[in-house]
N, C-alpha and C positions, 0 to 999 in steps of 0.2 A: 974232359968236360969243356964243349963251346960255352963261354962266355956270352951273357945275352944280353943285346941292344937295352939301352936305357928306356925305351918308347915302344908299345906294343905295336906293330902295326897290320892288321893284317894283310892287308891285299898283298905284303911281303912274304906271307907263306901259302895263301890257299890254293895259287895254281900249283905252285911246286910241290906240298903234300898230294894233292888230287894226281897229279900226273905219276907221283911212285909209287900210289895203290893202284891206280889203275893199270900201268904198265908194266908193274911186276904181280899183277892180277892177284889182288889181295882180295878181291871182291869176288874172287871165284869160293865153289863150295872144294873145298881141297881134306874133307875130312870123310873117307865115304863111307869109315869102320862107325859112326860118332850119329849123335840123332840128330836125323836131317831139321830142319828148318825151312817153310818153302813161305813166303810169300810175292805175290804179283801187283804188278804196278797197276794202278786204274789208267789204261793205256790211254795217253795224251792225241789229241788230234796233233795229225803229220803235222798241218798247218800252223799249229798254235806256237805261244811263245805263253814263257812263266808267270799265272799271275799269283796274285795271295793264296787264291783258292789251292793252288796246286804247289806256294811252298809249306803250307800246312801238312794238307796230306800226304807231302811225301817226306816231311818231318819227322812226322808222328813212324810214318814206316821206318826210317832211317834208322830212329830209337831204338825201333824194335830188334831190325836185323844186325845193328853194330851190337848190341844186348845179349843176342843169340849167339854171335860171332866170340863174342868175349867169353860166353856161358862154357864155346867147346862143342857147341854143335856144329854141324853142316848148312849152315847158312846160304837161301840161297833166295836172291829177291829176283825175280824176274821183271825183264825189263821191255818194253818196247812203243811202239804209238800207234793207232788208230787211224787208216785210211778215209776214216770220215770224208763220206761220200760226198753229200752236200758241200760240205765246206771245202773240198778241196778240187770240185769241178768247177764251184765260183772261182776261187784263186784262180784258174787258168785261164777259165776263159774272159775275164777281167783283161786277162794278161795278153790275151785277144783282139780283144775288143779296143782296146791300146793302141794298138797297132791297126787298125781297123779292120782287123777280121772278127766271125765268128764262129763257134764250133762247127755249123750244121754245111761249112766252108770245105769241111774235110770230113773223111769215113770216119767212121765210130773207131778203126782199129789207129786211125791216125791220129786222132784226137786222144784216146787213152797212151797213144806211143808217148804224145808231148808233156801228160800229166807224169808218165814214169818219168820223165827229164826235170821235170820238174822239180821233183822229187830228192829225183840224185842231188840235182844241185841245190835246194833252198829249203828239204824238208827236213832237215836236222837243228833244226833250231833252238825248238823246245829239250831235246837233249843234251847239247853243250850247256844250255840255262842250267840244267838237273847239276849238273857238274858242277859249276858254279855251285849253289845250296851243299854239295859234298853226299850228293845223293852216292851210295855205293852199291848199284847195281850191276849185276852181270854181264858188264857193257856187250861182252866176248859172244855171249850167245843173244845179243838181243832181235826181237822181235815184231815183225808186221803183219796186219791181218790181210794183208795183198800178198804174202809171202809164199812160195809154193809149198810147203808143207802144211801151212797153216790153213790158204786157201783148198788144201786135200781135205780136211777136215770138216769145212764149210759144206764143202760139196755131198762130202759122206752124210753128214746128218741130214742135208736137207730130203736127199734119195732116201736115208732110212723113215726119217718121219714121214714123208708122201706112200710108201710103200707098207707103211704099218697104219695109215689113215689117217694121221694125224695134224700132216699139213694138204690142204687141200684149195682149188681155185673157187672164187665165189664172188657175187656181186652185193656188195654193201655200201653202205657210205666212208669215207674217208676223210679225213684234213687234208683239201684240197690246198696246194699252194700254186695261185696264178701266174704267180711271176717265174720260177721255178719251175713251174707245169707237172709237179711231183706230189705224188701224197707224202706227209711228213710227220713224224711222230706226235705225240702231246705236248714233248718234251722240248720239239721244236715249236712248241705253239708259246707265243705270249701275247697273254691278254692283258689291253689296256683300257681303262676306263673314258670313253669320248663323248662327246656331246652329239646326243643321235635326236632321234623324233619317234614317238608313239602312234601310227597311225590307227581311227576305228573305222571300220568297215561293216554295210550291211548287202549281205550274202540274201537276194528275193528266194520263199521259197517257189516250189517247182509249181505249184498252184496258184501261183499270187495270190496268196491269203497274207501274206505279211512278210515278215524277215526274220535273218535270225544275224545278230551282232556279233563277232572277231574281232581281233586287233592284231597288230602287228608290225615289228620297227624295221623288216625287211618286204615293204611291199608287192615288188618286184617277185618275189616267189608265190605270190598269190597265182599267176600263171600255170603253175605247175601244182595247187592244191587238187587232192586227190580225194577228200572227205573234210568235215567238220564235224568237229566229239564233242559229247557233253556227256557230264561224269550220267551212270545208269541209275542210281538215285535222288536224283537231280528232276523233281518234279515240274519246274515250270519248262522244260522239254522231252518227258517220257511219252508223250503223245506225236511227237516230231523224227524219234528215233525211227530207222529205216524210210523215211521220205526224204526229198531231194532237195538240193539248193540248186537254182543257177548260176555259176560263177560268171561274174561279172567282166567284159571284154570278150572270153574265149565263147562264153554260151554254152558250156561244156553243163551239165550235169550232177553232181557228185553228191554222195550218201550223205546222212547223220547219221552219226556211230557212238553208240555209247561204248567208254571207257574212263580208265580213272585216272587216265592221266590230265582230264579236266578238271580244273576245281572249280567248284561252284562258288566257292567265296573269293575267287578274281575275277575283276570287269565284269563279264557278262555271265562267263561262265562256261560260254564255247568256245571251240580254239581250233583256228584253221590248220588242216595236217598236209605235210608237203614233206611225205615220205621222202623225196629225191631231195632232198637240202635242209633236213633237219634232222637229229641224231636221234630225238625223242620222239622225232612224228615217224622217224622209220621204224622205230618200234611199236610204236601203234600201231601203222599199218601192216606191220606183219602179224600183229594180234587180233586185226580186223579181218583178214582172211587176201590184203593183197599183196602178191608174190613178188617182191623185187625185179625178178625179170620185165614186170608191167608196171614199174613205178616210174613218172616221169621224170625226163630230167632236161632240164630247162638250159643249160649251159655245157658250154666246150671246156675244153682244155684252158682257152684262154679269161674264162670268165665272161666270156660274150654270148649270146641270146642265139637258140639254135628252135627249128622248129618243135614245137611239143604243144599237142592239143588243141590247136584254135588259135597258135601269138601271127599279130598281125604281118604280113610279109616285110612291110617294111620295116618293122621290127631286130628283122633276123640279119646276127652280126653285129648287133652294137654294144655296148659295154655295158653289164648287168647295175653300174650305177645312171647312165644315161638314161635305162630304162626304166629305171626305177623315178626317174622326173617326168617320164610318157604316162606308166601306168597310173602315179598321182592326178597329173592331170587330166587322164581319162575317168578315171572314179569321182574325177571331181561335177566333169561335164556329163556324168551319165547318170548324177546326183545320190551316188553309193557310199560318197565320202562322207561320216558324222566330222562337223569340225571342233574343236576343240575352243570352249568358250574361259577366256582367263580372268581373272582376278577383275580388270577393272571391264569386263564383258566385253571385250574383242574377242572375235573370232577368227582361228590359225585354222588352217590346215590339218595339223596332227598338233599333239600335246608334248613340249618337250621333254627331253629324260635323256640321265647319263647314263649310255647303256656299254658293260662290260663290252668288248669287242676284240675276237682274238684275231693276233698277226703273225706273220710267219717270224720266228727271228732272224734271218740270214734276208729276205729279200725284202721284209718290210709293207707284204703283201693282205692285205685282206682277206684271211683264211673264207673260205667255201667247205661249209659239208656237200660231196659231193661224190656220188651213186654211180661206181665203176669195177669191174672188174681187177682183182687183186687176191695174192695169195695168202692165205692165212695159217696159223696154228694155231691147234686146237689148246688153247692154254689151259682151259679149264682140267682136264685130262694131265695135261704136265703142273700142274699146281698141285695137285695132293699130296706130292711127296715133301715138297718144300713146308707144308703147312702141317704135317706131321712132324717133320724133323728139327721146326722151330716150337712146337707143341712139347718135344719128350726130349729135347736138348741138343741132339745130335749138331745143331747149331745154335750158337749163343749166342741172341743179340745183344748188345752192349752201346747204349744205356735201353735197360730193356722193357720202358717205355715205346721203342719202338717195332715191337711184337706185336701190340696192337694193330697198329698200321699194316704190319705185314699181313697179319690175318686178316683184315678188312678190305684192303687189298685182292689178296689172292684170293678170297673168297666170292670177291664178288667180278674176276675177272673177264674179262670181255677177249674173243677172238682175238689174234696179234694178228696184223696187216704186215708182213715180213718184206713185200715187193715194192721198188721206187723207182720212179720212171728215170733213170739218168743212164749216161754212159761209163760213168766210172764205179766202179764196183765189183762186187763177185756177180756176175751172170746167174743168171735165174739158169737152171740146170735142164729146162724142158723144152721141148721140141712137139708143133703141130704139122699133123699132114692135110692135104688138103679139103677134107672133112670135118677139122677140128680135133680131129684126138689127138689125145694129146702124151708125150711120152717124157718121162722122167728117169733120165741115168746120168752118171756120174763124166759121159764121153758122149759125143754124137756118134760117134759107130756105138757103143751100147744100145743108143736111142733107135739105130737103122737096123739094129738085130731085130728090137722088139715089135718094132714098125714093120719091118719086113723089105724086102728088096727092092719091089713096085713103088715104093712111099715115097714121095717127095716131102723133106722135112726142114723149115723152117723154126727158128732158134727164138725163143722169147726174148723181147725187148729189154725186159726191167731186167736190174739188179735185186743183192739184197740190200733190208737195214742193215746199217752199222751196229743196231743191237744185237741182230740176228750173231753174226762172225762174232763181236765182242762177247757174247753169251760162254762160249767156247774158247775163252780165255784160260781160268785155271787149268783145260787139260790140253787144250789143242796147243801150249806153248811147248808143253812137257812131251810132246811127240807122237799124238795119239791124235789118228788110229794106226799110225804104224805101229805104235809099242802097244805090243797086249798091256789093257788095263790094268794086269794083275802086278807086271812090270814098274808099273807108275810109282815108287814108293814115297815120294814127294804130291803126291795126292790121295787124300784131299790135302790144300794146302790149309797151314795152319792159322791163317788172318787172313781176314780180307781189311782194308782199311777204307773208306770212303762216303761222300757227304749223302746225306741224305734224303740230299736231289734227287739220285740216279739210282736210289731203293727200288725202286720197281722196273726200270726202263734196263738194268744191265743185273745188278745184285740178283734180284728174285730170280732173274731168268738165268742168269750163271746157275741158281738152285736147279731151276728148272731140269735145263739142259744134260746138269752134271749128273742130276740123280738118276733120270732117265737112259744115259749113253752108259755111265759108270757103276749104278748101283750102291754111288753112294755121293752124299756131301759133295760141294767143293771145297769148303773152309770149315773150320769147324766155328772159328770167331768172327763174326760182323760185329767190326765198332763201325758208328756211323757218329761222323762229327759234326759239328754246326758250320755255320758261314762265321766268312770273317768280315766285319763293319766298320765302318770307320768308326772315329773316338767316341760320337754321339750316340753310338747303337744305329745310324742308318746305313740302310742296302750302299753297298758301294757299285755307281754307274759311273758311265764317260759324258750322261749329261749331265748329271749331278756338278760332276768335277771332284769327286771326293776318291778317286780313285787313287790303290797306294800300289807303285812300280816295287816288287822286291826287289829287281836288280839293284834300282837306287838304292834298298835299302844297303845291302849288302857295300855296292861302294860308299857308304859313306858309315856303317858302322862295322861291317865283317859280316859274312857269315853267321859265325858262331853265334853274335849278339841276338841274331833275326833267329836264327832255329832257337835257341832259349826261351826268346820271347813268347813266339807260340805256343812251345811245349809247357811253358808257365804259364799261358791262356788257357790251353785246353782242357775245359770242363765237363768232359763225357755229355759231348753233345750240343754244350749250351755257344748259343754264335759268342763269336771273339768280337770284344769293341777294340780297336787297334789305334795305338796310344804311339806317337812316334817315339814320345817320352821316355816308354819302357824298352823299347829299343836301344836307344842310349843309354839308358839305367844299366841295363846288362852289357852292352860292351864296358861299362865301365867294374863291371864285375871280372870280364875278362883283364884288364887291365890291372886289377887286382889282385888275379892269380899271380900273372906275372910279375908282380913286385913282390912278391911272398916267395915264387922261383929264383928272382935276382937276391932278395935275402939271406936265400937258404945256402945260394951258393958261393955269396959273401961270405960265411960263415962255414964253409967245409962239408955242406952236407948234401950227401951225393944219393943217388940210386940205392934202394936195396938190391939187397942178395935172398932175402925170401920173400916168401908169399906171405908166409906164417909173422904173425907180431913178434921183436926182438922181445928180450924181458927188458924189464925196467925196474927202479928200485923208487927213484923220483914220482912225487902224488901227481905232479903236474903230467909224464910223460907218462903212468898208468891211465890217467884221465884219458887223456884223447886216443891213447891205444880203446880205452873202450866207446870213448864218443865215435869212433873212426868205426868200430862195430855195428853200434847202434843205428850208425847211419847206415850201412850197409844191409843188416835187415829191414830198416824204415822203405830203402829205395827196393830193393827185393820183393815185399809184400805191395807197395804203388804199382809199378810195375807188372807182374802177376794181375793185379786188378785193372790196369791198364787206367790208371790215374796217372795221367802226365802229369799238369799240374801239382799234383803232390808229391811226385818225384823230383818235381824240377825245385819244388821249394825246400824239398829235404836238402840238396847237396846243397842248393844255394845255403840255406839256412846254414850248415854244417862248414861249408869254407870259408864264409865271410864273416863269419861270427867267432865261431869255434877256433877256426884253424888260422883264418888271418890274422883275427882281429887278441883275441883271448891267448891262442897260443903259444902266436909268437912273441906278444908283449911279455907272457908270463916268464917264455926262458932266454928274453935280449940279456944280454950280457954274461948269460949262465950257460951257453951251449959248452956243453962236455959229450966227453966221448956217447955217454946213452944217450943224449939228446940227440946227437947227430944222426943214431939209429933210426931212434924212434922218428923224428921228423922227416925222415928220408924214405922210411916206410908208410909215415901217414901222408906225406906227398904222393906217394905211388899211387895209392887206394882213391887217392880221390882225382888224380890223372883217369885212373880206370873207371871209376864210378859218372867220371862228366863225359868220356868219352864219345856216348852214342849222344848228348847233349850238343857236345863243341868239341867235336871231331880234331878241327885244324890247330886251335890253340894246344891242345890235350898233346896230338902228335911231334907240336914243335919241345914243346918243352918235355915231352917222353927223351927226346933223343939232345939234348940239352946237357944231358945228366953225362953222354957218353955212351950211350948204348947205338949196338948196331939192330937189335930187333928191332918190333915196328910194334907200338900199343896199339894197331888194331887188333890185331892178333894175338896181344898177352891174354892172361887168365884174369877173370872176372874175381872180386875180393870176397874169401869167405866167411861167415858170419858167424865168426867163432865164437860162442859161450862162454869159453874158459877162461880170454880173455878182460870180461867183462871182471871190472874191478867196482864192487857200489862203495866202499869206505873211499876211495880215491876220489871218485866221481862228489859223492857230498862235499868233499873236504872244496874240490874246486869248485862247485859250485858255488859254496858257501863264498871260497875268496871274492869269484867274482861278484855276488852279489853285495857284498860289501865296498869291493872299490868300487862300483857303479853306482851307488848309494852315497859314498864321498863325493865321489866325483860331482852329481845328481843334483846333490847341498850345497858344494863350491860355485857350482854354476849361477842357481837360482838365488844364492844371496850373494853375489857377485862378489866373492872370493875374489881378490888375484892373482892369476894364474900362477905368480911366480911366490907368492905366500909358504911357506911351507909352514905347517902347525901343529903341534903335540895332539896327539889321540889317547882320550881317554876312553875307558871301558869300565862299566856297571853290570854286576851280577852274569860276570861269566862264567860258562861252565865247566866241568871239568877237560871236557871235548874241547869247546870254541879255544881254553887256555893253551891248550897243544898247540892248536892249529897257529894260535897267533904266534907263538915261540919259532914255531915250523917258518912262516910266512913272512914275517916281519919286514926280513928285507924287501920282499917282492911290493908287500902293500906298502912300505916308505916309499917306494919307487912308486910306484902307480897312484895312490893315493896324493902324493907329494905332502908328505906328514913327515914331522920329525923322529918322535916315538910314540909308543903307546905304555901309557900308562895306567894306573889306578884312578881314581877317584878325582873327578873334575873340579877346580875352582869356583868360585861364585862368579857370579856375572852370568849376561845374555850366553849363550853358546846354541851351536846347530844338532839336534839329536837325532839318531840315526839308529835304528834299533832290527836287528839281524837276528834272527832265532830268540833266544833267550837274554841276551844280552842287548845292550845301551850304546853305543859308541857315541863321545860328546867331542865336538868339535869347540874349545872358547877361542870366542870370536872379538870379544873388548878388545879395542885398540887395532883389528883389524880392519872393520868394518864401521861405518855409520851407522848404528843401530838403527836410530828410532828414523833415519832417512832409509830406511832400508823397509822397516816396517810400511814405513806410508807409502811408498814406489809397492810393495807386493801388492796392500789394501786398495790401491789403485787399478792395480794391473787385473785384482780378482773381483770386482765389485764391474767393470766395464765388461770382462767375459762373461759376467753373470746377468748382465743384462742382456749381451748380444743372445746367449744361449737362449733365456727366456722368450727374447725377440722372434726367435728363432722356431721354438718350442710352440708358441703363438701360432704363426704360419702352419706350422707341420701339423697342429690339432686342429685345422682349421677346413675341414671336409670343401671348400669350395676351391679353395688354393690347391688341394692335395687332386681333385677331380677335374679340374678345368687348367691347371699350368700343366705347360709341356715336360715329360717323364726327365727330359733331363735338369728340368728346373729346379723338380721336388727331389731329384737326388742330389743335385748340389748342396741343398737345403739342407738335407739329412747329414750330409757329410761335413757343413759346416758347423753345423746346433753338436754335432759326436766332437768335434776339434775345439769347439770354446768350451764345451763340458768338460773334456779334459782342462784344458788349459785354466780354466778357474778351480779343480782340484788339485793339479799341480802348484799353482799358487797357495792353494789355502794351507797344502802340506808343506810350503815353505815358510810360510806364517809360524804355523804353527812348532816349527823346528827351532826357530827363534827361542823357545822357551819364554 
């Protein structure tokens, strides 16, 4: 038995446990007769490094597969990061640019040679972080979506789907990013609210008979309108429908269309359509009958003004905001422009307004919907299955409120845009000849087969999304399509874990993908967790400054304290407000194992030798055999329902209560040979039980005892029935509820501590008479009483009433009574006020509507603290007799 340091500390054990699971590969699946376990990691950008977000989620996984691992399954998490294209062709060429070069400096094959160098050297970052947290993945096999087996996989679906119709080339609009010069997901879009301008505009009709009135906070796209709608109901223009406006500057022409995507109860009621740069006017005008291939498009790659329809020459080339200060003050001098007349009757130009406006996240760019050729999948066609199998179970969301979403979602899906203009990526897999046909195989000699011999063939520019590869996560890690599917026995995997962000943009389409290639599931459980916030409940940003480093957390309270914490936040779903507080709270939990480990083995008591509970003959050492039960189907049944939080508070509740506080006080000074069992056994169980909790404290003190195994690996504790003792169990109950009830009374009428005083007892039963016989000594000790006796004295005294029975504490000559009286009626008359004060405020519909949410919950929390606090006094009052 090592002897253990007085002072927990951890940074002393977490690299050295981490390093002997991982290097004597404890984290492998080594059980291949036993039921598998598979879950995967929501794979990290190469780039990234660890923040909150990601020691949450992969907390929560950690729980799972240490759990799994204990259970005696084949546990197996897979592991690896995401080539995150965007993000990690900025890194480079950042790194470039540094130096003053830039990509376009060297070949595309040269340029991707220096990201793989890159790579080697400084992409591991976010995985050593994982390490740290005590993440226990498969390090052995882990995984990249640039990886040649993985990128096989990539290639095979995109060739199957294009050759079953379902991905196909096509021109639509996109989230154009300028600076970047790439189309980019939704997911890379954020939108911020700015201070824009409303402009109105009147559109002459083609007759000059009069006008008809627009608006618009992107004027500059007026160049490129293509029609003006007014809903087909919409009487004061059904006589206007199919006649013309002239657009103002170009002189161009264009329709009135009825549609309904005008409303007639905004502005005017019309609304100018600029199929080529707006997501809602391209769908009008494909409902009006014009074909994308004829929709203008006003801008380049760069966001600068290119010829389209009539823009003036000197125009062309300037930047779509410069031009947007031209074509104002052209409308202004061609007298098209209504001005906007304000409050005290000035007149502006346009009328101001905060208008949402999306920006790329990575370049910080002014998104452009903009009308380009790009590959797509047919999502609608790969959604059905997902939307059946979340309908009849086959996948469980969890919390399953967000089913909804799923279904509203996938139901109302729109084409996936799969292609991105960059260099670093999976290559788009197709080949044109010089006619444009276009050929799609898995090799360019595949491509020169199908082409034919005469073909000169050129290789598409773009890559894919990173969703596309990441889709292809639960089977393309597991080795497929080398391994026939049927082979896969770790698929479908059994969880997926992840935020609720990336429901749509990876989760859905993992469905997607998986159902379609596999013919079945990829998980069968989607939990999907909330954000973590800082303490107020606000979004944590780096302008803010509210951002919280786990690393720091870690060194300054362990590991272990930070995975607790979260697992003790996590409310199926609900965001985490993150309290540094409870951080330190829980390491101080840890700390407290370990003074209940330095006790026990002050005291001789070592490691068991079963699984199974020793017997016991002692009430105290039946008790926690079955507390030690109880807890163990509480955390079982949490767990199962994949309630962190109520796991976390079971075991917390069960060793800091129970076990540290109840049941080592109960048998200090009495450890005999059963106690030593019993304690030695109820220490095991709850090493095992916090394990996938607090991995590195658990492991030190597993091997503390003497042991050469390793508690990741032991057997998880069984929830044995037989052992459940309930006469035991009341009997302790009962004691403790009575010393905590002494104690309770000493406190509140300020006993001193060092008092010790005769216990008397009224009308007890023939049960409570046992126990007190039984207990006596234990409650002199804890209570700090002399004896107990019969029937109390005259005078003041403190009564204390447990079950059926009285216990009177006399107090004359211990205490100042009547100074004792007037200090409580003081202490309970001022709570009683503040509470009402309080109560005041809280019923007060203008305070509770109009103060900021964490005002009125302070509120709340203070009126529930002096409500108690004036019933705890008035029941000290009242004990006075």
């Amino acid at each position: 038995m090592t002897e253990l340091p007085k002072t927990f500390d951890p940074a002393a054990i977490e690299s050295r446990w981490y390093s002997h699971w991982e290097e004597g590969g404890l984290f492998r699946p080594a059980r291949p007769d036993a039921e598998p376990f598979t879950i995967v990691i929501p794979p990290p950008n190469v780039t990234g490094s660890l923040h909150i977000g990601h020691a949450l989620d992969n907390t929560l996984q950690d729980i799972l597969v240490r759990h799994a691992r204990l259970q005696g399954k084949d546990a197996l998490w897979v592991v690896g990061t995401d080539h995150a294209g965007i993000a990690t062709q900025m890194v480079v060429e950042r790194q470039m640019n540094a130096k003053g070069e830039k990509r376009t400096d060297y070949s595309r094959e040269q340029f991707v040679d220096k990201v793989w160098e890159w790579k080697a050297e400084s992409g591991g970052t976010i995985t050593r972080q994982l390490r740290r947290l005590g993440a226990s993945c498969d390090w052995a096999n882990e995984r990249f979506t640039m990886d040649e087996g993985f990128s096989r996989a990539v290639i095979h679906v995109f060739v199957k789907l294009y050759e079953q119709g379902l991905l196909y080339r096509d021109k639509r609009l996109v989230n154009w990013d300028p600076g970047l010069k790439t189309a980019i997901s939704d997911l890379e879009v954020e939108t911020k609210d700015v201070a824009g301008k409303f402009w109105h505009l009147r559109y002459p009709l083609e007759d000059g008979s009069g006008f008809i009135a627009v608006a618009t906070t992107r004027p500059e796209t007026m160049l490129a309108d293509m029609a003006v709608a007014v809903h087909p109901t919409d009487e004061r223009y059904t006589a206007l429908i199919g006649k013309k406006v002239r657009l103002p500057i170009t002189g161009r022409l264009i329709p009135i269309v009825a549609d309904e995507h005008a409303d007639p109860e905004l502005g005017s009621g019309a609304v100018k359509i600029t199929p080529g740069h707006d997501f809602n006017d391209f769908e009008v005008g494909r409902r009006v009958g014009i074909a994308p291939a004829d929709m203008l498009n006003m801008l380049d790659a760069e966001a600068k003004i290119v010829q389209c329809g009539g823009v003036p020459e000197d125009w062309i080339g300037l930047d779509r905001f410069e031009v947007r200060r031209l074509v104002v003050d052209r409308l202004k001098a061609d007298g098209v422009l209504v001005p906007h007349v304000d409050k005290e009757g000035v007149e502006h130009d346009a009328e101001p307004r905060t208008i949402a406006t999306p920006f790329g996240d990575r370049s910080g760019e002014i998104i452009e919907p903009w009308l380009t050729d790009q590959w797509y999948v047919d999502a609608k066609t790969l959604a059905a299955g997902p939307i059946e199998a979340v309908r009849d179970g086959r996948i469980k969301v969890v919390p399953e409120t967000w089913s909804k979403t799923w279904f509203n979602w996938l139901e109302n899906i729109q084409p996936w845009c799969v292609s991105r203009q960059l260099w670093w990526g999976h290559r788009i897999p197709a080949w044109y000849d010089e006619d444009g046909n276009v050929y799609v195989a898995a090799s360019e000699a595949e491509a020169k087969d199908k082409a034919g011999p005469r073909r000169s063939l050129t290789r598409d520019e773009d890559v894919l999304d990173t969703w596309f590869s990441s889709a292809l996560w639960p089977f393309g890690t597991l080795g497929w399509p080398d391994v026939d599917p049927r082979e896969l026995k770790r698929y479908p995997n059994d969880i997926l874990i992840s935020g609720f962000d990336i429901l749509f943009f990876w989760d859905a389409r993992m469905a997607m993908q998986g159902m379609h290639f596999l013919q079945d599931v990829p998980f069968r459980t989607l939990y999907l967790h909330g954000l973590v916030r800082d303490a107020t409940g606000a979004k944590m940003s780096k302008s803010k400054g509210n951002t919280v480093d786990p690393l720091g957390l870690i060194d300054r309270y362990g590991a272990d304290a930070l995975r607790f914490t979260l697992a003790a936040m996590e409310s199926q779903g609900r965001d985490i407000k993150l309290n540094e507080n409870r951080v330190e709270g829980y390491r101080n939990f840890a700390t407290k194992l370990w003074n209940a480990a330095r006790f026990l083995q002050a005291n001789g008591v070592g490691p068991s030798a079963s699984l199974e509970a020793p017997s016991a003959e002692a009430p105290v050492n039946r008790w926690i055999i079955a507390e030690t039960i109880r807890t163990v189907q509480a955390l079982d049944l949490a767990l199962a329902d994949l309630r962190f939080d109520e796991a976390a508070n079971t075991i917390y509740q069960f060793v800091w209560s129970r076990f540290c506080d109840w049941y080592i006080e109960l048998t200090k000074g009495q450890v005999d040979e059963e106690t030593k069992l019993v304690a030695g056994w109820a220490f095991d169980q709850i090493l095992v039980m916090l394990h996938p909790f607090m991995p590195f404290i658990t492991e030190e003190l597993w091997h503390s005892g003497g042991r050469t195994s390793d508690l990741i690996t032991a057997r998880w504790p069984e929830a044995d029935a037989k052992s459940l003792d309930p006469e035991a169990a009341k009997e302790i109950d009962w004691l403790i509820r009575l010393v905590s009830e002494i104690r309770a009374a000493r406190a509140e009428l300020n006993v001193p501590p060092g008092a010790r005083l005769p216990l008397h007892v009224r009308e007890a039963g023939d049960v409570t008479t046992s126990r007190i016989a039984r207990q006596q000594p234990v409650i002199a000790r804890l209570a700090r009483v002399d004896s107990v006796e019969g029937d109390a004295p005259a005078g003041a005294a403190a009564q204390i009433v447990v079950d059926e029975a009285t216990f009177v504490l006399p107090l004359e000559g211990v205490i100042d009574i009547e100074a004792e009286r007037t200090r409580l009626a003081k202490g309970k008359a001022a709570a009683e006020k503040e509470r009402d004060g309080l109560a005041g405020r809280l019923n007060n519909p203008s305070f509770v509507e109009r103060a900021k949410p964490e005002a009125v919950e302070k509120a709340r929390a203070d009126h529930a603290e002096k409500a108690a606090e004036a019933e705890r006094l008035g029941a000290a009052l009242a004990r006075l007799g």
